[in-house]
MITIVO-475030 format. One record per residue (C-alpha): x, y, z; residue number from 1. Coordinates in Angstrom, 3 decimals, decimal comma. Layout:
X / Y / Z / NUM
...
END
This chain:
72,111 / 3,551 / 33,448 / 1
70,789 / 4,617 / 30,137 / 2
71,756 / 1,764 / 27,215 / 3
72,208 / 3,209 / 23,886 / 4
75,719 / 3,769 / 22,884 / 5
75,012 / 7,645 / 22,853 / 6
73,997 / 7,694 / 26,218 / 7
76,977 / 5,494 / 27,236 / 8
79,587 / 8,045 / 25,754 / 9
77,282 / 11,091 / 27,384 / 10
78,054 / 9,107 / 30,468 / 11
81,534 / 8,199 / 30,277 / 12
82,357 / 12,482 / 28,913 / 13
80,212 / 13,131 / 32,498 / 14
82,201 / 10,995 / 34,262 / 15
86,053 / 11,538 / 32,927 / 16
88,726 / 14,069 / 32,706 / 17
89,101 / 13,140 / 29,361 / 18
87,769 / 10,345 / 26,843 / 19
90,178 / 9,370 / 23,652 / 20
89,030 / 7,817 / 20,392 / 21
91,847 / 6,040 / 18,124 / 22
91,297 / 5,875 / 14,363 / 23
90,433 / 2,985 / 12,972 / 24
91,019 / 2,181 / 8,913 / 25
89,591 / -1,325 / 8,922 / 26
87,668 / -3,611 / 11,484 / 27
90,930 / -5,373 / 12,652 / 28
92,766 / -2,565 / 13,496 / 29
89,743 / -1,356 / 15,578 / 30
89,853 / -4,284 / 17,334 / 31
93,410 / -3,944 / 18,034 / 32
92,426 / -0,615 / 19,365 / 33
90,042 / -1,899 / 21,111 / 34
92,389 / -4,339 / 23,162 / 35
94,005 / -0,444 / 24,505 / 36
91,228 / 1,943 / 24,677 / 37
87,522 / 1,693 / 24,930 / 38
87,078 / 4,485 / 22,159 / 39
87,047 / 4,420 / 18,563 / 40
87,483 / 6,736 / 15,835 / 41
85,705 / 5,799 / 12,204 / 42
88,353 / 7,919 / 10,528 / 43
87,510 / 9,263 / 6,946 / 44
91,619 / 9,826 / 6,719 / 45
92,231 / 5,909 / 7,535 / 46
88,820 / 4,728 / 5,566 / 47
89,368 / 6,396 / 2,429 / 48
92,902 / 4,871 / 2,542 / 49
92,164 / 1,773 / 3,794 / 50
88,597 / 0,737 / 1,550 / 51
89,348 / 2,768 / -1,566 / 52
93,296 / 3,421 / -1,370 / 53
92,463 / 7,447 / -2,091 / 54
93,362 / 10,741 / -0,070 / 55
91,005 / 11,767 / 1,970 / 56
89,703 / 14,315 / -0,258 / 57
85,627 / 13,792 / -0,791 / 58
85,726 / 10,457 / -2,329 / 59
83,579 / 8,202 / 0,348 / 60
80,423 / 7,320 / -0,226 / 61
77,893 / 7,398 / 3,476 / 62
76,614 / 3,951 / 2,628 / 63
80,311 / 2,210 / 2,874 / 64
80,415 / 4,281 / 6,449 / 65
77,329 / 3,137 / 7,692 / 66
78,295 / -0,752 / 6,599 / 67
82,040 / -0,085 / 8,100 / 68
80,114 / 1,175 / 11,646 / 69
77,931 / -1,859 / 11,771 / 70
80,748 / -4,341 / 11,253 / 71
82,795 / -2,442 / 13,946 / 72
80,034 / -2,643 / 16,213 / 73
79,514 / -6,138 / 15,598 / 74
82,903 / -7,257 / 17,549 / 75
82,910 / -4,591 / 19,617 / 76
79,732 / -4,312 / 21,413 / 77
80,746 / -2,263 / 24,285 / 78
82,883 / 0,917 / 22,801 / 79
82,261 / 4,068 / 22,461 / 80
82,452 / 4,593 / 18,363 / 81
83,245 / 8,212 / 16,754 / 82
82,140 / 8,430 / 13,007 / 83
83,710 / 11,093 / 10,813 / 84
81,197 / 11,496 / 8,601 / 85
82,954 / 14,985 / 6,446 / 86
80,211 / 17,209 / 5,549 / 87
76,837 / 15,126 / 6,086 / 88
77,834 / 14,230 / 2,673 / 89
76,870 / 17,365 / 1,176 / 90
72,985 / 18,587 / 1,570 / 91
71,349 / 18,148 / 4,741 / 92
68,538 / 15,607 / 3,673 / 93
71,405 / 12,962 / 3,177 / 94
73,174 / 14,639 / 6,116 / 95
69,906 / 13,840 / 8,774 / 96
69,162 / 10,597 / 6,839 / 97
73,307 / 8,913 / 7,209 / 98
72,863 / 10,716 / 11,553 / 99
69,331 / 8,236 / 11,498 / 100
71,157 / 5,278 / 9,997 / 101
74,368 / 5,527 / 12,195 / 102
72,401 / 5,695 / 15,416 / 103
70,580 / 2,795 / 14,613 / 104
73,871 / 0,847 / 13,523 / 105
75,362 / 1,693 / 16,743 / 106
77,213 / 4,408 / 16,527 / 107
78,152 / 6,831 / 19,829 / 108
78,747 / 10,232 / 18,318 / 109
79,507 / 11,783 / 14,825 / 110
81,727 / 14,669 / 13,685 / 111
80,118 / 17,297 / 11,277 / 112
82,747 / 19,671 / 9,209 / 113
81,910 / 23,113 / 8,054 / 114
83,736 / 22,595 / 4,539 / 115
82,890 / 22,905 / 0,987 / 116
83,464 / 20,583 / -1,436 / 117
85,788 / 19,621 / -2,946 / 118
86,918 / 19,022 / 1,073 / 119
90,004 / 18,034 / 2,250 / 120
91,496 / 16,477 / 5,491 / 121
91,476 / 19,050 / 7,936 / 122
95,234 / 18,688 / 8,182 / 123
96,030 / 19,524 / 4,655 / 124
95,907 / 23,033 / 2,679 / 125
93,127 / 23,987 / -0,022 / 126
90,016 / 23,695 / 2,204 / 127
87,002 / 25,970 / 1,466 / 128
84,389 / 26,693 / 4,163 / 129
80,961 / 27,452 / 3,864 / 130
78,570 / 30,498 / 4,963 / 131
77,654 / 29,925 / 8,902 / 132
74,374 / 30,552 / 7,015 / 133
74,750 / 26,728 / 5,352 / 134
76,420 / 25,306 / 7,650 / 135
74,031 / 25,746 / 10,854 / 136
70,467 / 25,058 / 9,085 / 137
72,433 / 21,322 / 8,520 / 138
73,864 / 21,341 / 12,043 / 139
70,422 / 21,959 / 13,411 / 140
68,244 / 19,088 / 11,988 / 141
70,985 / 16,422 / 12,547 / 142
70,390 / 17,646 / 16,642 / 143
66,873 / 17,510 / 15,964 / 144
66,708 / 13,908 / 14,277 / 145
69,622 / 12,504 / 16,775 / 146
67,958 / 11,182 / 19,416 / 147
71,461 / 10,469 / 22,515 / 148
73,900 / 10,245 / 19,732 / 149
76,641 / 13,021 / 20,948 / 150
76,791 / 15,387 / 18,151 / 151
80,551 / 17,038 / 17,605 / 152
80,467 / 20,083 / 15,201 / 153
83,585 / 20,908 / 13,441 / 154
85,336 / 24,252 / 11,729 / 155
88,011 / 23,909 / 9,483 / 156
88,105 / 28,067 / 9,638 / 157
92,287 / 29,065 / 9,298 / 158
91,326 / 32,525 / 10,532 / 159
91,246 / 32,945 / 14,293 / 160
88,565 / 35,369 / 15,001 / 161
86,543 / 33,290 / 12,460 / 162
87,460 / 29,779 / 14,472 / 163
85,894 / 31,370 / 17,831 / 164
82,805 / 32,199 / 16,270 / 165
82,291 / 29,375 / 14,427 / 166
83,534 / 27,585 / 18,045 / 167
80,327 / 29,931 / 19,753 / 168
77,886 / 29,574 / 16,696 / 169
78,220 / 25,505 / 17,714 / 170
77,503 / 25,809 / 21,142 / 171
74,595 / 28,097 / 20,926 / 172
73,195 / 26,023 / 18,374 / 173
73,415 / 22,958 / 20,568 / 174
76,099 / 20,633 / 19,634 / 175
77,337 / 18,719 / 22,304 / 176
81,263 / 19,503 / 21,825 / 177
83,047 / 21,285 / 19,506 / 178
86,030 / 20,730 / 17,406 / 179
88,084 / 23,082 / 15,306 / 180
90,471 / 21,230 / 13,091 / 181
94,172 / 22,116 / 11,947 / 182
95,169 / 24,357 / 14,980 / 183
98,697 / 25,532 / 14,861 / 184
99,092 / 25,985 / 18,671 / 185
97,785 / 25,597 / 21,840 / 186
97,304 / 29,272 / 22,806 / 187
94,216 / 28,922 / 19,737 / 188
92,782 / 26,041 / 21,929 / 189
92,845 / 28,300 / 24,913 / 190
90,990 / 30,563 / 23,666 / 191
88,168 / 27,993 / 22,198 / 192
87,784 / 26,639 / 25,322 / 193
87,426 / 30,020 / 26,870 / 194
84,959 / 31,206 / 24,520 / 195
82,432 / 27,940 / 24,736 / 196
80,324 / 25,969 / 27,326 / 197
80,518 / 22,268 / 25,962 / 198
83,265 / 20,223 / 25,849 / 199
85,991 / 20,856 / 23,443 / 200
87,785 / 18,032 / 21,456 / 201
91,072 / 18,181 / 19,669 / 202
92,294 / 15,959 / 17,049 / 203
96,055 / 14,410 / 16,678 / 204
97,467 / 13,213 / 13,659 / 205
101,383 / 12,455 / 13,251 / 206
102,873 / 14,865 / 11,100 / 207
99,520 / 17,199 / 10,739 / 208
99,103 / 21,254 / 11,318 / 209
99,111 / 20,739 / 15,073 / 210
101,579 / 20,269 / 17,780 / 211
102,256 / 17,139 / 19,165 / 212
100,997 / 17,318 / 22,326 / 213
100,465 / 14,943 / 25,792 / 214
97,131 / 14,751 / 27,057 / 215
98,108 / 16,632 / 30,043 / 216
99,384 / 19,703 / 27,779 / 217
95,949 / 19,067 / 26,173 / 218
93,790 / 19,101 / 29,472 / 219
95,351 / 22,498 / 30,764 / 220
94,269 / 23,990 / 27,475 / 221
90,496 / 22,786 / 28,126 / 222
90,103 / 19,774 / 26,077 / 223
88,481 / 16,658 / 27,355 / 224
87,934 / 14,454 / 23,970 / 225
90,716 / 13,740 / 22,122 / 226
90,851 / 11,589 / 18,339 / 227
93,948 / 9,941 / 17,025 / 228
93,113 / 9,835 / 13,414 / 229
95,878 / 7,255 / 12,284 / 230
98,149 / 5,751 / 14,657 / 231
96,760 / 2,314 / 13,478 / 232
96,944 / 3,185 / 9,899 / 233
100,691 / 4,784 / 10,037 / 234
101,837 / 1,971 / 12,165 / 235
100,281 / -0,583 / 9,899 / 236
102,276 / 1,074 / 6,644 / 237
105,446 / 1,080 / 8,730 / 238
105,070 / -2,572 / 9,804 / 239
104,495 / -3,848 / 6,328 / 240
107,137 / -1,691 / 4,953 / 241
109,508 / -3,283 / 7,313 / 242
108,009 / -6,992 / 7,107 / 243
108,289 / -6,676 / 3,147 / 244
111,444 / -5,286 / 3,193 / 245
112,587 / -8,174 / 5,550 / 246
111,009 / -10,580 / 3,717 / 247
113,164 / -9,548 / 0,453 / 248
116,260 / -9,370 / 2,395 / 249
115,990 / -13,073 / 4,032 / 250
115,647 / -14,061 / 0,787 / 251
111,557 / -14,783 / 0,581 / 252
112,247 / -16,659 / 4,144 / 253
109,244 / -16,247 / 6,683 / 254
110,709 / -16,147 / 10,556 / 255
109,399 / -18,852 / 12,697 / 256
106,968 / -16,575 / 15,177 / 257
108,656 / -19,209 / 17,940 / 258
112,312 / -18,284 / 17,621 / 259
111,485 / -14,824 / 17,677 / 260
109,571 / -13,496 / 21,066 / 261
106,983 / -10,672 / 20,131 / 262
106,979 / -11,471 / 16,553 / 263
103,160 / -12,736 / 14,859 / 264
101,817 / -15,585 / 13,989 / 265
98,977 / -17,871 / 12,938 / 266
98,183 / -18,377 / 16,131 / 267
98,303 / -15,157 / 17,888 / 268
96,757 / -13,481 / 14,897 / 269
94,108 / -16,116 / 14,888 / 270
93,590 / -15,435 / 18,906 / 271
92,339 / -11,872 / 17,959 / 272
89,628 / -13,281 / 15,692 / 273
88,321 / -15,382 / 17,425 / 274
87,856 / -12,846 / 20,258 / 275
85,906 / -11,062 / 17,990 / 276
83,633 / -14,120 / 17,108 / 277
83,111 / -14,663 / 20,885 / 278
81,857 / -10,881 / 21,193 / 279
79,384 / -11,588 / 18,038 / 280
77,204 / -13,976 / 19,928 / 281
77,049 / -11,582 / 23,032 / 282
73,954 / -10,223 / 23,953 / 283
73,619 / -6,978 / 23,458 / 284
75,119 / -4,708 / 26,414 / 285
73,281 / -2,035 / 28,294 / 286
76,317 / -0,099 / 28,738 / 287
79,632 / -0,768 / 28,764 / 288
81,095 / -2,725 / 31,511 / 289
83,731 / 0,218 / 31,992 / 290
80,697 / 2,708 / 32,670 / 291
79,376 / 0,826 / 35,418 / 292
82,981 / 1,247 / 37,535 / 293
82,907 / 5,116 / 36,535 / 294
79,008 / 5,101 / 37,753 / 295
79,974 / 3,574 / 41,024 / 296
83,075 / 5,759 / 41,685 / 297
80,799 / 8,986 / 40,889 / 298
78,109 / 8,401 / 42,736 / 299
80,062 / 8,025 / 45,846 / 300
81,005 / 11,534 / 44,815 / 301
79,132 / 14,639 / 46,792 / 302
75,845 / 16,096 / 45,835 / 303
77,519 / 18,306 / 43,156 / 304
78,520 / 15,781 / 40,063 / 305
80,113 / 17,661 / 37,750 / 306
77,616 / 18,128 / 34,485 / 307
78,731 / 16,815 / 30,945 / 308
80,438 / 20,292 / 30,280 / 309
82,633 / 21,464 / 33,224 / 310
83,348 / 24,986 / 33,571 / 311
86,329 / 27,102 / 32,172 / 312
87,884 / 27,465 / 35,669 / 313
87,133 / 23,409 / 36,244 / 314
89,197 / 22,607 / 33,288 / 315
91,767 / 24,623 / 33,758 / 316
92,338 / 23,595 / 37,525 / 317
95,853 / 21,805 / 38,324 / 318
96,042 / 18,123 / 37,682 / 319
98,117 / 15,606 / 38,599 / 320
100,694 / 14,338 / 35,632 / 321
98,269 / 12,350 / 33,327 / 322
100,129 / 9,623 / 33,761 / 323
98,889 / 9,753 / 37,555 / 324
95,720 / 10,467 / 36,728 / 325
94,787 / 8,181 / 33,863 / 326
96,563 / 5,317 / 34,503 / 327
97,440 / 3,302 / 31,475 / 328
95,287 / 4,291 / 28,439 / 329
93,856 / 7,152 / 29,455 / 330
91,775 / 5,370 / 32,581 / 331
90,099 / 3,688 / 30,113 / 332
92,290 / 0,625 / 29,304 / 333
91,963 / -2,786 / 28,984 / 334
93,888 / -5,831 / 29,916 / 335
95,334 / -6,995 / 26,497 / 336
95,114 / -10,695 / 27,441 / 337
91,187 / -10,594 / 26,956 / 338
90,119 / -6,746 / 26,170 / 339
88,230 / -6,987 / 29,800 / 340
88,241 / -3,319 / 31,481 / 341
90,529 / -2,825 / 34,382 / 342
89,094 / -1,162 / 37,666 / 343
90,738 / 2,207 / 37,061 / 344
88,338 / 5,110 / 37,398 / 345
87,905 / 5,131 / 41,679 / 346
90,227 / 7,752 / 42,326 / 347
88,924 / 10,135 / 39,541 / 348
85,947 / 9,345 / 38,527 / 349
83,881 / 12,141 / 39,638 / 350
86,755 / 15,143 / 38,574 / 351
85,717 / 16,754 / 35,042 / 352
END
């Protein structure tokens, strides 16, 4: 088993049907993430809200990213981190230099965007793209200077001959998926996944350009990675909405945690924390303990393991219901009580 976090997620995108990163906006929500699913999105959405309280709209600087990843990493030692990191940060000598920096701070993959500045969450309206011409040269020396890092280019192209071959132009220059952002159905996503060899990731964002979709609507249109961009941040501005709110109502009067089951404390809040101080002092994994289960299951698979990206008529095969399939969180959850993986991958393991 190779031991670099790249290598782990190059494993664990070999070994799964599908592999799902939630967005993080701070390192506490990514460890409450990390309590459900064993990936985790660094999302530019959540961090420019979260460290700067700005839209996400060009203002985040790569050194506050590359500081964000290493705290991340440093309680959670065994995920699979995603870094949005927008445009390489404009030329591609910063761009090759922030790809360096991230690998060696731990992170599993990035995601590269086509778009101009001034850029904009892929979501929203206004974005500018630039010449394939630009874009690829960059592309190019961030897969030459990666060294297992999974590289994930992404188009923010509206136009839908232009999305395939920007979609094509990735693959043949040699990312290792492919995203295109801000897709108004799932027909488009057929016809990505159609039109490329490597895996194909789609990103979900509550209230966004894209359907809302389950991840077995999102499997029988060819995608195997999936991000949730804010779940953690739109539940957190909900929550303290409602706690503040409460708070105001009751008359500035804080609920004992004890009289009310479910509701947080010092002491479960504290719990959390100190996980994450436990996971400090770890040594540093090989690979994640998850991994090692999936490893197992797939080599007790025949001769034929599927490779990292399956074929069109592979992903498109009938599934079970993903419920079925991925049993809680995607087959890659964790038992809340102490963030330990669950043996879930036997059944499935070796299907891509």
């Amino acid at each position: 088993m190779r031991g670099s976090p790249g290598a782990a997620l190059r494993d664990a995108m070999a070994a799964r049907p599908m592999t799902c990163f939630i967005g993080a906006y701070d390192v506490f929500s990514a460890t409450m993430a990390g309590r459900h699913f064993d990936g985790i999105f660094i999302s530019g959405f959540g961090f420019a809200a979260s460290y700067y309280g700005l839209p996400d709209i060009g203002f985040i600087a790569w050194p506050d990213i590359v500081n964000f990843v290493q705290r991340v990493r440093t309680v959670l030692p065994h995920h699979h981190i995603m870094v949005d990191i927008d445009d390489g940060y404009v030329d591609i000598e910063t761009a090759i230099h922030v790809v360096s920096l991230l690998e060696k701070a731990g992170a599993s993959g990035v995601i590269m965007e086509d778009q101009r500045r001034p850029r904009r969450c892929g979501h929203m309206g206004g974005k500018q793209i630039l010449d394939l011409e630009e874009y690829l040269p960059k592309l190019e020396r961030v897969l030459q200077v990666r060294k297992e890092m999974v590289v994930v280019a992404r188009s923010d192209a509206t136009d839908p001959a232009e999305r395939i071959r920007r979609a094509r132009a990735f693959d043949q220059a040699g990312a290792d998926a492919v995203l295109v952002d801000g897709l108004e159905n799932l027909d488009m996503l057929r016809q990505i996944s159609s039109a490329i060899s490597k895996p194909l990731m789609f990103n979900q964002i509550a209230g966004g350009k894209s359907p809302a979709c389950t991840l077995s609507d999102l499997r029988r249109a060819g995608v195997s990675l999936v991000n949730y961009s804010t779940p953690c941040l739109f539940a957190a501005q909900q929550a303290m909405e409602s706690a503040l709110s409460e708070l105001k109502k009751l008359d500035g009067l804080l609920v004992n945690p004890a009289a009310e089951p479910g509701r947080i404390g010092i002491a479960a809040c504290d719990a959390v924390l100190r996980e994450n101080l436990k996971r400090r002092d770890e040594p540093a994994p090989t690979s994640h303990p998850l991994i090692a289960t999936i490893t197992a299951a797939s080599s007790r698979a025949p001769a034929t393991a599927p490779a990292m990206a399956p074929t069109t008529a592979a992903r498109s095969a009938p599934l079970p219901p993903i419920d079925t399939m991925l049993q809680s969180s995607t087959d890659i959850g964790f038992d809340q009580s102490n963030s330990s993986p669950r043996n879930v991958l036997p059944k499935y393991a070796a299907r891509t």
